[in-house]
Kinemage of the C-alpha trace (Angstrom):
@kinemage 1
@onewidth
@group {chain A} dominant
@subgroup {mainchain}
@vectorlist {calphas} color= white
{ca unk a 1} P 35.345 9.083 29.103
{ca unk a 2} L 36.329 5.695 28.720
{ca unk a 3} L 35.216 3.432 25.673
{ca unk a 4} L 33.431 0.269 26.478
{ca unk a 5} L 35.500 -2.560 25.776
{ca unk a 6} L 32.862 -4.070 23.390
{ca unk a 7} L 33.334 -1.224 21.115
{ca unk a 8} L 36.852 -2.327 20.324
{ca unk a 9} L 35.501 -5.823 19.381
{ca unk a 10} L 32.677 -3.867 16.746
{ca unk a 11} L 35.860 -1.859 15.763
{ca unk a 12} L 38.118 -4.312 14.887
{ca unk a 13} L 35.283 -6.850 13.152
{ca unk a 14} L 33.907 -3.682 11.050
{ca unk a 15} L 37.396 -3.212 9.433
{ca unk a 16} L 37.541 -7.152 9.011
{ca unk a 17} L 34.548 -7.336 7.144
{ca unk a 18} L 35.355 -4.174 5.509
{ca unk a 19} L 38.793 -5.315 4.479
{ca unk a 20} L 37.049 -8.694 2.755
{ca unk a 21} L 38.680 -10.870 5.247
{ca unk a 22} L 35.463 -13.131 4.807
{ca unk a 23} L 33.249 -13.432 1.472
{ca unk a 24} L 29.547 -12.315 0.839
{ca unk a 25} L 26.999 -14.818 2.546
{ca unk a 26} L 29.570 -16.390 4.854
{ca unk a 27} L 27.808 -17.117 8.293
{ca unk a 28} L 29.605 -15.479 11.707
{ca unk a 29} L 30.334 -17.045 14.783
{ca unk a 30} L 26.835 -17.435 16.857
{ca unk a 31} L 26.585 -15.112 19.019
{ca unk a 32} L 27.783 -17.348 21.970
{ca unk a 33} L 30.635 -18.629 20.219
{ca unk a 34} L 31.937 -14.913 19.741
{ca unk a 35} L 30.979 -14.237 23.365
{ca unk a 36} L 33.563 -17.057 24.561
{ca unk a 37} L 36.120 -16.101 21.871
{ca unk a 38} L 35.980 -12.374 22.775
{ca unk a 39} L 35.765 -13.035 26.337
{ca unk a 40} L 32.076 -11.170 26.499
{ca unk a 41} L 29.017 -11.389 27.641
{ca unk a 42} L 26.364 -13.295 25.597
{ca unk a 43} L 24.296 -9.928 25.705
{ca unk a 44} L 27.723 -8.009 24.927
{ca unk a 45} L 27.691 -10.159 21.896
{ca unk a 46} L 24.097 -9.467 20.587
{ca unk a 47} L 25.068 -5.920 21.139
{ca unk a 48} L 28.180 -6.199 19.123
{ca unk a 49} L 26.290 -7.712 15.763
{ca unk a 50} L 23.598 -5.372 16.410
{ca unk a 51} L 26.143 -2.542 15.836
{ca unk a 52} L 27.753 -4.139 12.590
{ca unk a 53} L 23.769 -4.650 11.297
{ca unk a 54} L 23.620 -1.260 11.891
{ca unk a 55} L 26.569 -0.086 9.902
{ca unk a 56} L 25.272 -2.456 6.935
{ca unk a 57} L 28.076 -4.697 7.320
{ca unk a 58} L 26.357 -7.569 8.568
{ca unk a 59} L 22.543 -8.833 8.080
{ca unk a 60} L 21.155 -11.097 11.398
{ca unk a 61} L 18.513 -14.005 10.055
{ca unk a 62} L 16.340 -15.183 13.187
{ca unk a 63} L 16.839 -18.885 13.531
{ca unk a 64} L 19.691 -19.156 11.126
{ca unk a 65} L 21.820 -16.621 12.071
{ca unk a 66} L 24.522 -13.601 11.313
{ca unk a 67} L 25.841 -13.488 7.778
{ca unk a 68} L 28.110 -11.078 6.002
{ca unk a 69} L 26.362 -8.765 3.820
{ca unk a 70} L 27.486 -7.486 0.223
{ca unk a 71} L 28.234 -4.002 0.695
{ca unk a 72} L 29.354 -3.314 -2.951
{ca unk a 73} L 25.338 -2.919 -4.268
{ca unk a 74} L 23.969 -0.179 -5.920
{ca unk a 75} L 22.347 2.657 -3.916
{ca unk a 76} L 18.640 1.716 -2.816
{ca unk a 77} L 18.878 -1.410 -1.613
{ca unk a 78} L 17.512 -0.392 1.986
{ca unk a 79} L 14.726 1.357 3.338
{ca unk a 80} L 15.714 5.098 1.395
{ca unk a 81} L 15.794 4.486 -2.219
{ca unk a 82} L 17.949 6.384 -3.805
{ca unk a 83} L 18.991 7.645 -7.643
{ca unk a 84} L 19.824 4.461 -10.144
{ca unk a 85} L 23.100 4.631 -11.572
{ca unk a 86} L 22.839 6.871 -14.917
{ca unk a 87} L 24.327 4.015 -16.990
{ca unk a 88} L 21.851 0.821 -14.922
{ca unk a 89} L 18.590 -0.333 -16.523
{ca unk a 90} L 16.538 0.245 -13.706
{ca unk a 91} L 14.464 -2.525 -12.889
{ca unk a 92} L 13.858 -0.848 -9.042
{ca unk a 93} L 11.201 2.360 -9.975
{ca unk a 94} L 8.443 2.719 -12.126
{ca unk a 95} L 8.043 6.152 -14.255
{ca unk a 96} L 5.726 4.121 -17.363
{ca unk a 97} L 5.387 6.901 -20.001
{ca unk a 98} L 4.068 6.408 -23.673
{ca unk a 99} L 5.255 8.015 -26.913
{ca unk a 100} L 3.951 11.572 -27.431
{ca unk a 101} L 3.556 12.477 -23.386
{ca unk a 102} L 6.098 15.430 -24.514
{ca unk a 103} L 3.818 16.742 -27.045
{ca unk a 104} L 0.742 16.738 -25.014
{ca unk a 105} L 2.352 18.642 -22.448
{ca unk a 106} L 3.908 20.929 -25.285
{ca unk a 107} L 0.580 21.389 -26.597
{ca unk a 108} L -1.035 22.211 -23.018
{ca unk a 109} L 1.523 24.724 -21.856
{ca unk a 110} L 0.537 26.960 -25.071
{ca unk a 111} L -3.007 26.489 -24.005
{ca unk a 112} L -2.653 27.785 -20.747
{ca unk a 113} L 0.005 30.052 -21.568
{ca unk a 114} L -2.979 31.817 -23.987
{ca unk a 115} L -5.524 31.929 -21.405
{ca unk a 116} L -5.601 33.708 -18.337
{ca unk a 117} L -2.435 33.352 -15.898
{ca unk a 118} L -2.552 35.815 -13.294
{ca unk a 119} L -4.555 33.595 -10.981
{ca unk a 120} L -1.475 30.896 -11.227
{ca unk a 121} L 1.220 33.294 -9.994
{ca unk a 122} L -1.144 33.212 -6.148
{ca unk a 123} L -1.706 31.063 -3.480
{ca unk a 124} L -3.977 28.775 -3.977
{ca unk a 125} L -6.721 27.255 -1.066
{ca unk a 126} L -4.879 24.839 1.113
{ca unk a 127} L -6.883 22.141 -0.667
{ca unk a 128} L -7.125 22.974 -3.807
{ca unk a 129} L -9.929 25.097 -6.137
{ca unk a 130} L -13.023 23.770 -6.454
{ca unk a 131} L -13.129 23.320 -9.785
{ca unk a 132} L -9.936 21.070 -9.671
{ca unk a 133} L -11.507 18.459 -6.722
{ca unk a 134} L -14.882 18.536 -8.519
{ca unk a 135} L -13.181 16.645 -11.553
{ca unk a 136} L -11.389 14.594 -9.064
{ca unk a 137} L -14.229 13.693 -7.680
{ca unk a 138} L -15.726 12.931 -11.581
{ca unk a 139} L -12.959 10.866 -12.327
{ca unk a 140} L -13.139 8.573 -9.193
{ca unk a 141} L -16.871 7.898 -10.304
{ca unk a 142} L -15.244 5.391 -13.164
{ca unk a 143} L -13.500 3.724 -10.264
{ca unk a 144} L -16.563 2.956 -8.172
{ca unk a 145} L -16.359 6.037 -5.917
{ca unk a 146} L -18.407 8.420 -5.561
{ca unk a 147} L -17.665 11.043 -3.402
{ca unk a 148} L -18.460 15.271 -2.875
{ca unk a 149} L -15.712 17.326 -3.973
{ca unk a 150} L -15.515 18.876 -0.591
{ca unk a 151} L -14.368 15.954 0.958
{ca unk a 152} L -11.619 15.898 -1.724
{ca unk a 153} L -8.076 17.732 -0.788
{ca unk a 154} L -5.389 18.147 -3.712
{ca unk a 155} L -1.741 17.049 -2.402
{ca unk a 156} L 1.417 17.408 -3.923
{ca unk a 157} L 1.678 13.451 -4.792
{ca unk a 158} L 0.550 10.294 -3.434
{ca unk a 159} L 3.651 10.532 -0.686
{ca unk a 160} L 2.472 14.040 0.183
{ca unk a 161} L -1.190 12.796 0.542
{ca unk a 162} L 0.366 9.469 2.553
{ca unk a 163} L 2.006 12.347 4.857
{ca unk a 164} L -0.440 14.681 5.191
{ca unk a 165} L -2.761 11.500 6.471
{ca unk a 166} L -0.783 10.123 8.727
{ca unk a 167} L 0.323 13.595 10.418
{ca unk a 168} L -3.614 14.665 10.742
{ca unk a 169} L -4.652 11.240 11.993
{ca unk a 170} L -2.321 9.644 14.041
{ca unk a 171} L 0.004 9.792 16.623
{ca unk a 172} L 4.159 9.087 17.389
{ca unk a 173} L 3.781 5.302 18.764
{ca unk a 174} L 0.408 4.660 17.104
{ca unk a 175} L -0.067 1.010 16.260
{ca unk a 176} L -0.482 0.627 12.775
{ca unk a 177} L -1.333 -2.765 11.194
{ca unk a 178} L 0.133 -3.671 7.513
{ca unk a 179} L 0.709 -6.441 5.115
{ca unk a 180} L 4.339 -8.469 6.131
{ca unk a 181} L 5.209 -6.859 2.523
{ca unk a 182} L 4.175 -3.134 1.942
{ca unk a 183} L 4.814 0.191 -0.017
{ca unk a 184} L 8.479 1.187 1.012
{ca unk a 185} L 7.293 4.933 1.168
{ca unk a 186} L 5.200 4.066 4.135
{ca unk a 187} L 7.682 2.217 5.809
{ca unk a 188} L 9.941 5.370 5.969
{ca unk a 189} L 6.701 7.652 6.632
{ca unk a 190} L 6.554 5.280 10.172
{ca unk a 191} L 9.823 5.290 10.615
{ca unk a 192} L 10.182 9.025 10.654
{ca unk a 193} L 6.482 10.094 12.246
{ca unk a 194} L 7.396 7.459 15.030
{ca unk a 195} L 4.887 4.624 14.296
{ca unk a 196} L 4.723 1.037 14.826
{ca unk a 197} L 3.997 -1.237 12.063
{ca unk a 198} L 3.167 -4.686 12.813
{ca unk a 199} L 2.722 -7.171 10.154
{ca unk a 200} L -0.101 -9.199 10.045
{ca unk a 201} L -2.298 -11.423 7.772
{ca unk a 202} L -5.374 -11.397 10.844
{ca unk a 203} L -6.391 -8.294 11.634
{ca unk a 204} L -8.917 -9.291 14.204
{ca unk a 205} L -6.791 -11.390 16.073
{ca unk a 206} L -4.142 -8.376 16.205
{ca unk a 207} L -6.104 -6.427 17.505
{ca unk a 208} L -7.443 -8.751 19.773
{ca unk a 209} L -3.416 -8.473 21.213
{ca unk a 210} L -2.433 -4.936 20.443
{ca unk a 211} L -4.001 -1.197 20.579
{ca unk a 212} L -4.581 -0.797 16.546
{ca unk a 213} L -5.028 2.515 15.729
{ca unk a 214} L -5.143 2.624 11.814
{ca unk a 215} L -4.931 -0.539 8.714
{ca unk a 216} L -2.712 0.665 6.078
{ca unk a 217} L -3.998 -1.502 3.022
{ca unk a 218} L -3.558 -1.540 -1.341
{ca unk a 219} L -6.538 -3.416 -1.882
{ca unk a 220} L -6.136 -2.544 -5.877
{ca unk a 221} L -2.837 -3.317 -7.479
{ca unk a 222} L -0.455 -4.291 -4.369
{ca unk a 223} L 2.742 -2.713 -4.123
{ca unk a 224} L 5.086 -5.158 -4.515
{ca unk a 225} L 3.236 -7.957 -4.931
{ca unk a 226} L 0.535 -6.858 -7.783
{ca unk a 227} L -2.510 -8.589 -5.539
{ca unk a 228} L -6.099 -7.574 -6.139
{ca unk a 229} L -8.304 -8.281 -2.631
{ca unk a 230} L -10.986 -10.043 -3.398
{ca unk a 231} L -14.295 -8.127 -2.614
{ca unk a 232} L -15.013 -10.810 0.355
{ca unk a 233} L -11.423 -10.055 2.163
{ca unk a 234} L -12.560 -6.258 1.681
{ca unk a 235} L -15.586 -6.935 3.651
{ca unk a 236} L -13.927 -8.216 6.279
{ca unk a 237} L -11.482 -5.926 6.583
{ca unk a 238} L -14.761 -3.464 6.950
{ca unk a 239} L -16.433 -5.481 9.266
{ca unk a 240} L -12.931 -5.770 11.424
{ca unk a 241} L -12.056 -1.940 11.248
{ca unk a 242} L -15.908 -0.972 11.981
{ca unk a 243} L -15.588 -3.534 15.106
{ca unk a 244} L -12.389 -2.447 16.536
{ca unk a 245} L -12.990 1.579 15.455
{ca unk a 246} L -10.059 1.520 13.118
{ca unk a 247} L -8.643 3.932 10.243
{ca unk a 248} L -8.390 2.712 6.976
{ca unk a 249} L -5.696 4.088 4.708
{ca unk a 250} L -6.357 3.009 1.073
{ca unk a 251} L -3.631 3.513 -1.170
{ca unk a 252} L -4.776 3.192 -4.703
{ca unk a 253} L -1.467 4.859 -6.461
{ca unk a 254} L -1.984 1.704 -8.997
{ca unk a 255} L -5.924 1.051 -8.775
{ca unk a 256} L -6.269 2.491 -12.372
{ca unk a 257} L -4.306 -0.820 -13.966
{ca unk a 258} L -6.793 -3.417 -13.025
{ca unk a 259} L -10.179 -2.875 -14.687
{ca unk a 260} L -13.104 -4.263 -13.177
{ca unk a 261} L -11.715 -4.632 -9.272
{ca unk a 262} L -14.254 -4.583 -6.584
{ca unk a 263} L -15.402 -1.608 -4.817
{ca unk a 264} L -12.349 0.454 -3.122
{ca unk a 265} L -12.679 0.339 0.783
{ca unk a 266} L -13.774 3.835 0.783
{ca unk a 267} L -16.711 2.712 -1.392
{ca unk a 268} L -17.346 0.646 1.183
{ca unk a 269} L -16.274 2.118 4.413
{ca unk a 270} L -16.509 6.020 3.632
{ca unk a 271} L -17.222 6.789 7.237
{ca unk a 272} L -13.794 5.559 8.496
{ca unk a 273} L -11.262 5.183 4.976
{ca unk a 274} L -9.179 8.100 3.528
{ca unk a 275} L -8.708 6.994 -0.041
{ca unk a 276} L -5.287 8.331 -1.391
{ca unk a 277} L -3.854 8.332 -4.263
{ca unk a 278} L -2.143 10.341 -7.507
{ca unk a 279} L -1.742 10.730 -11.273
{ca unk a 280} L 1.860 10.525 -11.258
{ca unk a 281} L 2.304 6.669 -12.535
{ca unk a 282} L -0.666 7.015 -14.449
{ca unk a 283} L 0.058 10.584 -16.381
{ca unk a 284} L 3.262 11.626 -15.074
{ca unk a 285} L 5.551 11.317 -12.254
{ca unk a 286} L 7.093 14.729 -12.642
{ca unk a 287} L 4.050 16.537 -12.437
{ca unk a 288} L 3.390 15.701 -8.305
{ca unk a 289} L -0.317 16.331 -8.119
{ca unk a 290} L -1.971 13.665 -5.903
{ca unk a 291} L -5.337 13.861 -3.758
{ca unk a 292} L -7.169 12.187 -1.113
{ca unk a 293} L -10.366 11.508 0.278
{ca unk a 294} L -11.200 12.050 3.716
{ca unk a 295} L -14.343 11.420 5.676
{ca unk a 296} L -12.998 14.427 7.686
{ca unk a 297} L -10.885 16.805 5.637
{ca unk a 298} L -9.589 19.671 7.728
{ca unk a 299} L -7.436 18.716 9.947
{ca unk a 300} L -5.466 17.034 6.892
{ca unk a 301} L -6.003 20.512 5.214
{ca unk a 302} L -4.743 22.360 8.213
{ca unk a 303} L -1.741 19.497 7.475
{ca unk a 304} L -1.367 20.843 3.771
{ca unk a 305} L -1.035 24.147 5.195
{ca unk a 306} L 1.636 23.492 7.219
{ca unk a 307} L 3.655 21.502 4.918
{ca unk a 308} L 3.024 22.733 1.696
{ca unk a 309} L 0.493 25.216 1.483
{ca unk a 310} L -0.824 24.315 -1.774
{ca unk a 311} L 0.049 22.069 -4.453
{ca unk a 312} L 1.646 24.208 -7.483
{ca unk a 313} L -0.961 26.000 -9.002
{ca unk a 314} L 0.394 25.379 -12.785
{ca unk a 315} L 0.469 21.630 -11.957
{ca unk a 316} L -3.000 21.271 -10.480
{ca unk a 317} L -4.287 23.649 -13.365
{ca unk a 318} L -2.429 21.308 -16.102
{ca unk a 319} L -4.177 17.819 -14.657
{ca unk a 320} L -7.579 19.643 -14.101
{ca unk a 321} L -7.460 20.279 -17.916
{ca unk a 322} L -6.503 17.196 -18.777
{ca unk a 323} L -9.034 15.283 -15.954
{ca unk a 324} L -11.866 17.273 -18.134
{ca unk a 325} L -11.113 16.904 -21.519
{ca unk a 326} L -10.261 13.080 -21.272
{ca unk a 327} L -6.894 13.369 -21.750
{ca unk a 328} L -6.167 11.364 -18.644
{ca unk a 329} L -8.542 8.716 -19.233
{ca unk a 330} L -6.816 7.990 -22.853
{ca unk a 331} L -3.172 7.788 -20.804
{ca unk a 332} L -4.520 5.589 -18.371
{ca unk a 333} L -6.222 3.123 -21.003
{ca unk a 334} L -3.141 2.764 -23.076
{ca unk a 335} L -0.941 2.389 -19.880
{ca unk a 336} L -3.307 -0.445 -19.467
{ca unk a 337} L -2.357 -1.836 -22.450
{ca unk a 338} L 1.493 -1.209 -22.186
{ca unk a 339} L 1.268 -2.774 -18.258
{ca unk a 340} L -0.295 -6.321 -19.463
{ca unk a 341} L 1.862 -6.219 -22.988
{ca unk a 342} L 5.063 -6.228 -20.378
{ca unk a 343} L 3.758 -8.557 -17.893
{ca unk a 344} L 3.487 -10.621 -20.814
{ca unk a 345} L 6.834 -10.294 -21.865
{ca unk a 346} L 7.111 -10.804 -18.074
{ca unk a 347} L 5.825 -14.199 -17.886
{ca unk a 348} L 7.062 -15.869 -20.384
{ca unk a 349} L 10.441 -15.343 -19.527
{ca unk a 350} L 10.206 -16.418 -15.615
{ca unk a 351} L 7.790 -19.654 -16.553
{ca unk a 352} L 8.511 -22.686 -14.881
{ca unk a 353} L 9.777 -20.081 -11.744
{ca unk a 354} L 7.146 -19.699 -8.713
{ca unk a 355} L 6.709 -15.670 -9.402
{ca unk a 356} L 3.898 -13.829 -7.865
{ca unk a 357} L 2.257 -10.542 -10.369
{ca unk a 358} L -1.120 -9.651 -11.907
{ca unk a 359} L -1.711 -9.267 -15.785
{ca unk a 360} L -2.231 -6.066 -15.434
{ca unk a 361} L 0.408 -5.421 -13.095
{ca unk a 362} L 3.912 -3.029 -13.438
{ca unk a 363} L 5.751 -5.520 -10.614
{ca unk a 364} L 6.749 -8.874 -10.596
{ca unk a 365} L 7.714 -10.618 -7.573
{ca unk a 366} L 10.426 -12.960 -7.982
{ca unk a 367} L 11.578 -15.107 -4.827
{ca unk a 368} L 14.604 -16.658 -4.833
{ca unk a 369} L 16.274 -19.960 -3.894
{ca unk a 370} L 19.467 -18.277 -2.657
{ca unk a 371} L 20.548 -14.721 -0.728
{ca unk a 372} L 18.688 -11.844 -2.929
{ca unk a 373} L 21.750 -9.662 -1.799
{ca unk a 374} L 23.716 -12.056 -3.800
{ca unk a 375} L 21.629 -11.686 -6.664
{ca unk a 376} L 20.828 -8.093 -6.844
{ca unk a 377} L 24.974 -7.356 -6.220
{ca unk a 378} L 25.675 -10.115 -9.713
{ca unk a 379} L 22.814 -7.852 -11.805
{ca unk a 380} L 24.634 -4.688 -10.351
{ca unk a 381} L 27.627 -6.091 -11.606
{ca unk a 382} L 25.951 -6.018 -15.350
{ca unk a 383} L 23.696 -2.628 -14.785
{ca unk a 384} L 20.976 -3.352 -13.584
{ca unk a 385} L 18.797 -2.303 -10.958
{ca unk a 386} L 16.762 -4.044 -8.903
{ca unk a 387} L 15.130 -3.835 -5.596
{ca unk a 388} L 15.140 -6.518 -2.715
{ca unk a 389} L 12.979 -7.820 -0.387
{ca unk a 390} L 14.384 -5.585 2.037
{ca unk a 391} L 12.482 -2.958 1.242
{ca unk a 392} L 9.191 -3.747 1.785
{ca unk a 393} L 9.698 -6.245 4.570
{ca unk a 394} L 7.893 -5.480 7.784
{ca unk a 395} L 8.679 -8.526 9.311
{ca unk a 396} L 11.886 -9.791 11.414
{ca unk a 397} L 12.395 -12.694 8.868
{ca unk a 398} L 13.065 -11.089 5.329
{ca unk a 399} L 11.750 -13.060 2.176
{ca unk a 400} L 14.710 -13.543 -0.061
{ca unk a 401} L 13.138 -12.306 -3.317
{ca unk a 402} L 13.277 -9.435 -5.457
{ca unk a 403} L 10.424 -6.952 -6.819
{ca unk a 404} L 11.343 -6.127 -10.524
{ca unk a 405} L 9.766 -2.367 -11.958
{ca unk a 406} L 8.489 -3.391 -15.646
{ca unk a 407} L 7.486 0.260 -16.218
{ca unk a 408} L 10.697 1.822 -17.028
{ca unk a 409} L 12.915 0.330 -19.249
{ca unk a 410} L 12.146 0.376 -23.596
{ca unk a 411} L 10.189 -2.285 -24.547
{ca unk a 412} L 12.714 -3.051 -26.901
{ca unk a 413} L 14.959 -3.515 -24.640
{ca unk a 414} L 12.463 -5.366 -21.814
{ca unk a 415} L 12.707 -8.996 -22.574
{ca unk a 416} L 16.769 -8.953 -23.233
{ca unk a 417} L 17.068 -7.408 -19.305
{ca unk a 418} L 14.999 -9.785 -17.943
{ca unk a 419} L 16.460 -12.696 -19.395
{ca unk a 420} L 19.571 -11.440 -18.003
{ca unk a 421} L 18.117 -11.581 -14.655
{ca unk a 422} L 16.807 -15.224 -15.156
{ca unk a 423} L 20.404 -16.600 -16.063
{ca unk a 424} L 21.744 -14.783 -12.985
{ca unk a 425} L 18.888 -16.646 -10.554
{ca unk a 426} L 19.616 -20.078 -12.201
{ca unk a 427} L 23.215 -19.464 -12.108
């Protein structure tokens, strides 16, 4: 078969831009003048930058146009986040722990390991034991919701729950409305269950235009931004999902940071909200045991089944101690006070720059007055991590900014990183 003759023009750019012959942030031809230089089509043209985009060669800004794009970055810079570099301070993921996690898990091992096991070694029900989603169910009570344990489903993480949702509830080519930023982990969810996100910041007047099926929504702490909604935008967003028979999917993976936040929208909404979230930033990420809340659990249990079958019987039994005996409130209190004694730390060192965070929040949003490709390729360049606006963009225009993780790196250690990262912005 013969190859299109616009291939050989993608070709013989690629190994151009591959080879250096232009550096980072230079802006390419428009598309027209390429089309008269190569002798194309204007459409040929969009169609050759389209494939360079693609490769990751290239990144196209609407309105300003086609610019080459730093391809020497550490892994995670696009929509699948990969492993940090063992020797990078990794400013990209949050995994907060505080001194002595080790020994409480030590200590709980020999506990269990004295009592009775044989029950661990079985399946467990699809959604978990009752006794586990009963003190679920008790410990969502201290954040303003209270719910029956049989409307509570144990899920291996708050991905897993995300998953489990979103395969139960909707459909490949379902419109589903987000936040022009959002959790990364639901953008690739979409991407591989087939959905359409579509940005917005008016929900009624989208679906005024479009056939919304669901609102994905982090009402309490905002992944990446570190937003609270304020209990009169959560009304709304009621009112507008009760008038236009929408989902809500409430992720409240963070909600434990911020003390005092208004109501969660399945407090408010329980008829129409699954509430899902986890204990892995606020115990442990290694441990994987998340849950949700569902007005109608069993199709997302018939989801579990399919997927997972149950969540590990060791870990559920290990957080189900630990929900009961208070263990997990005491974790979640001090990462309280380790979240705002960063942010802190945080804050003082960007003042006078126009970030965007909460006190309480693990994130800080930094935008940038230059290319955050640029930026996060100079930090690589001195080990550190970070991720860009890229990530959590679900807009054609992407924010040049960059989301720094506060949660991971030795507080020691904290304030010398990020004043790293301020003399690479100024600079």
């Amino acid at each position: 078969m013969r190859t299109p003759r616009y291939k050989g023009v993608v070709d013989g750019l690629a190994a151009q831009l591959r080879a250096g012959r232009w550096p980072v942030g230079t802006r390419l031809p428009t598309h027209r003048e390429l089309a008269a230089r190569e002798g194309i089509a204007l459409v040929t043209a969009t169609r050759v930058y389209a494939e360079l985009e693609a490769m990751g060669l290239v990144t196209g800004e609407p309105g300003r146009g086609t610019f080459v794009r730093d391809t020497a970055l550490l892994a995670g810079q696009g929509i699948d986040e990969q492993a940090v570099a063992a020797d990078a301070v990794d400013l990209q993921f949050n995994y907060p722990a505080i001194p002595g996690q080790a020994d409480l898990l030590r200590n709980a091992l020999r506990e269990l390991a004295a009592g009775e096991l044989e029950s661990l070694l079985h399946y467990q029900p699809h959604a978990g034991r009752i006794e586990a989603r009963t003190a679920v169910a008790k410990h969502l009570e201290r954040r303003g919701l209270t719910v029956d344990a049989a409307n509570v489903l144990i899920v291996s993480g708050a991905q897993h729950g995300l998953a489990a949702t979103a395969m139960a509830t909707l459909q490949r080519g379902d419109v589903v409305a987000v936040d022009p930023l959002t959790y990364t982990g639901f953008k690739v969810l979409a991407h591989t269950l087939g959905l359409e996100l579509v940005a917005t910041t008016n929900l009624d007047k989208l679906c005024r235009r479009r056939p919304v099926r669901a609102v994905y929504t982090m009402p309490t702490l905002h992944n990446p931004l570190g937003t609270v909604m304020s209990l009169t935008a959560r009304k709304r967003l009621v009112a507008t999902a009760r008038r236009h028979g929408l989902l809500i999917i409430e992720d409240g993976a963070y909600a434990y940071l911020v003390e005092d936040a208004p109501p969660p929208l399945a407090a408010l909404a329980p008829e129409r909200t699954v509430y899902v979230s986890s204990l892995s930033k606020s115990v442990a990420t290694g441990l994987r045991v998340g849950y949700v809340v569902a007005p109608e659990p069993k199709p997302i249990e018939r989801v579990i089944r399919a997927t997972t079958w149950n969540t590990p019987a060791l870990n559920v039994a290990l957080i189900r101690r630990w929900l009961e005996d208070g263990t997990v409130d005491r974790l979640e209190a001090h990462k309280r006070t380790d979240a705002h004694m960063r942010q802190a730390i945080a804050r003082d060192v960007f003042a006078g720059l126009p970030f965007v965070s909460h006190p309480a929040s693990y994130f800080l949003w930094l935008p940038l007055p230059g290319r955050a490709d640029h930026v996060a390729a100079a930090l690589a360049r001195h080990r550190i991590s970070v991720a860009t606006a890229e990530q959590f963009a679900t807009t054609p225009v992407v924010p040049q900014a960059l989301r720094l993780a506060l949660g991971s790196v030795p507080v020691p250690d904290l304030r010398r990183t990020l004043d790293t990262v301020r003399e690479i912005v100024e600079s």
